[in-house]
N, C-alpha and C positions, 0 to 999 in steps of 0.2 A: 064356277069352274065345273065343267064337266056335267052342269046340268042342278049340279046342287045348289051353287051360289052365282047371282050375278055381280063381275067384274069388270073394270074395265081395265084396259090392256093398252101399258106408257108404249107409245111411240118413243123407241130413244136406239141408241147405237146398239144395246143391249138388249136382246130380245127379251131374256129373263128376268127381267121385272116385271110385277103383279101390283095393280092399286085393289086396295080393298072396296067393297060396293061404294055408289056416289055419297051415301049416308057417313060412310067414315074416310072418306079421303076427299075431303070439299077444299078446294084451293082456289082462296080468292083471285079476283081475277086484276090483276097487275099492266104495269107499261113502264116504257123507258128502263130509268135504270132497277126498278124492280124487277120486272123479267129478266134482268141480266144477274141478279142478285139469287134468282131464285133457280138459273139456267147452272150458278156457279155450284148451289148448293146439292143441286144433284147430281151435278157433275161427281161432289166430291163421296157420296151416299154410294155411288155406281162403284169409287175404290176400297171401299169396306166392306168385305164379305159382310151379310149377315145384319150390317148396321141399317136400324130404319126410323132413327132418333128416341125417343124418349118416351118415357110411359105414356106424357101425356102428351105426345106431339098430337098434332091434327091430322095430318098427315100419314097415312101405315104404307108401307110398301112389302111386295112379302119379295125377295127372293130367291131364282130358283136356283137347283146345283148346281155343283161345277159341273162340264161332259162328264168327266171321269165318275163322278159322284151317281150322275144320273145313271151309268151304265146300268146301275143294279136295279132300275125302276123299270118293269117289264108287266107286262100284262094287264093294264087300263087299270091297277084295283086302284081304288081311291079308301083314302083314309082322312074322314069328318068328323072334326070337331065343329061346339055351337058358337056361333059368332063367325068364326074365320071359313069355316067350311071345311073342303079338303085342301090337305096340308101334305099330299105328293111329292115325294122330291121337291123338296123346299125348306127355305130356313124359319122357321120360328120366330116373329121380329118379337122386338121386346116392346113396340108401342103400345098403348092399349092395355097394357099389363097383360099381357098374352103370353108370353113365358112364366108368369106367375100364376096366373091363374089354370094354362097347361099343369102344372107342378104342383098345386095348390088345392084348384075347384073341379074342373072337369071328370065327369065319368069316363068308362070307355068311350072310346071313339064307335060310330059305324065305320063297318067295313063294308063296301060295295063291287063288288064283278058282275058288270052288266051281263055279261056271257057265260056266267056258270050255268052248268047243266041241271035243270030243274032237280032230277028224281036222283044225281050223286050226292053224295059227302066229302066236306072237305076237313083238313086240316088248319087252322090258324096259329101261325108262330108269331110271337112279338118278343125282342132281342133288343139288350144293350152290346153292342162287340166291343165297346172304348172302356168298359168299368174297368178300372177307375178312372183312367184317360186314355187317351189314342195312344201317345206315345208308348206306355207298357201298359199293355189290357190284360193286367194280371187274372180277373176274373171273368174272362171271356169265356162263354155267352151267359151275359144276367139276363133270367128269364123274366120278362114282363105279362106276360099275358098265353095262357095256352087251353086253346076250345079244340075240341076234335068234334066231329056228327054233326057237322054243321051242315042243313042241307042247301043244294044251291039255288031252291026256290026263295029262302033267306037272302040267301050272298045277292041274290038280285037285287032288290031292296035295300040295303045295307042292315041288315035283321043277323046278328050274331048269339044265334041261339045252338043250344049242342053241349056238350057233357064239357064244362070246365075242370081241368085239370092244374093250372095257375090261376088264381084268380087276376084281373087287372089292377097290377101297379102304375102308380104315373110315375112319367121321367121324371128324377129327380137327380141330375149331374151335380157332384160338388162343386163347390168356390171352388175358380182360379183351375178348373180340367179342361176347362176350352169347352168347344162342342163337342158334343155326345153324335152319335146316330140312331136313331131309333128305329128299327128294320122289323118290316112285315111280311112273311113270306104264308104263301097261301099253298096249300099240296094238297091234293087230289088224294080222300083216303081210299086204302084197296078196300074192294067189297066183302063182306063180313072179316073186319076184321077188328078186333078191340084192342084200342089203344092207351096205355097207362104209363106210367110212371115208377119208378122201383122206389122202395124207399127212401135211399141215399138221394136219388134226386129229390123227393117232398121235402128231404129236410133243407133244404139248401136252394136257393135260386143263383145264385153264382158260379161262376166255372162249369156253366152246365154242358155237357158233350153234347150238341148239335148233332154234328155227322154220328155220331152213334145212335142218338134217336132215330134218327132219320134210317139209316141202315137197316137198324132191330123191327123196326114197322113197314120196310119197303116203301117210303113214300115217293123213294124217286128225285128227279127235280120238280121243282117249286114251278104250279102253272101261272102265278102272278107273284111278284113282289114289287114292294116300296118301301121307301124309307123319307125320313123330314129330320134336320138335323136341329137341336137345340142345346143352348148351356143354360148353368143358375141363372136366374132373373135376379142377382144382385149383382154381377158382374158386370 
């Protein structure tokens, strides 16, 4: 995707389905009534958000948001994890143990804007908005991840170097919350300007005020944001 990983891309009614490279999505090759067994089964894959079989299917499919969902994916940033690549507006499949290992093993991700401006700085925000779940996100916004001085010579590369302020948490949604969002918004810092944290926010990463961050430091709107949606990997 996007240069990072090579994909191949299902032909089906559904534009938004993703196979993972030919290495992990090898599917034998079928006739008669297999292909009609197998035409059924993704048939019925296409009606389950999110579903992409089983840890250990052979099979991975990633797919992408819903419209509505995508709206907030703006500005090409890609967000890389190892194995799947970037994970953009898209769901997290559980094949492969990939939502486990997202929740479990993974470091930061890279973050990549082919288009940041060499000699600027930016800001990186990474957001839970559903803690505890969608339905009441009593603790909206849990802070996951916050870098500021990020230069864009970095951001070109996916190189997330610059004064951490959060260190990286991985998503870890409870049993039975449904999908989580995990939102990355990228802002352009003003020039000479340093950005910190009060105390009452260090101590707490939950219910963190957003728009008042953002207000108190002038960052403006967000020159790129994404998001990739995922729940528990025992659900």
């Amino acid at each position: 995707m996007r240069g990072w990983t090579s994909r191949e891309t299902i032909s089906t009614a559904t534009s938004n389905l993703r196979a993972l490279p030919r290495s992990c999505s090898a599917v034998p090759r079928t006739s008669g009534r297999m292909k009609l067994l197998w035409a059924a089964l993704v048939a019925l894959a296409l009606l389950l958000p999110g579903a992409r079989g089983s840890e250990t299917s052979r099979t991975c499919i990633f797919q992408s948001l819903s419209e509505s969902e995508r709206g907030f994916c703006r500005g090409d940033l890609e967000v890389i994890y190892p194995e799947v690549g970037d994970v953009s507006c898209s769901y997290i499949p559980k094949c492969r143990g990939y939502r486990r290992r997202l929740s479990r093993d993974w470091g930061p991700p890279r973050v990549r804007l082919p288009w940041a401006q060499k000699n600027k700085k930016y800001v990186l925000v990474m957001v839970d908005p559903d803690a505890p779940n969608r339905a009441k996100p009593l603790h909206r916004f849990w802070r996951h991840w916050l870098v500021t001085d990020i230069l864009g010579s970095d951001l070109r590369v996916g190189r997330i170097k610059g004064k951490v302020l959060t260190d990286y948490s991985r998503p870890r949604p409870s049993r039975y919350s449904g999908y989580h969002r995990y939102q990355f918004r990228l802002y352009r810092q003003p020039a000479h300007r340093s950005i910190s944290l009060s105390p009452e926010e260090q101590d707490s990463l939950g219910t963190w005020d957003l728009k008042d961050f953002v207000e108190d430091f002038h960052l403006g709107h967000p020159v790129a944001s994404t998001q990739f949606l995922t729940k528990n990997y025992k659900d």
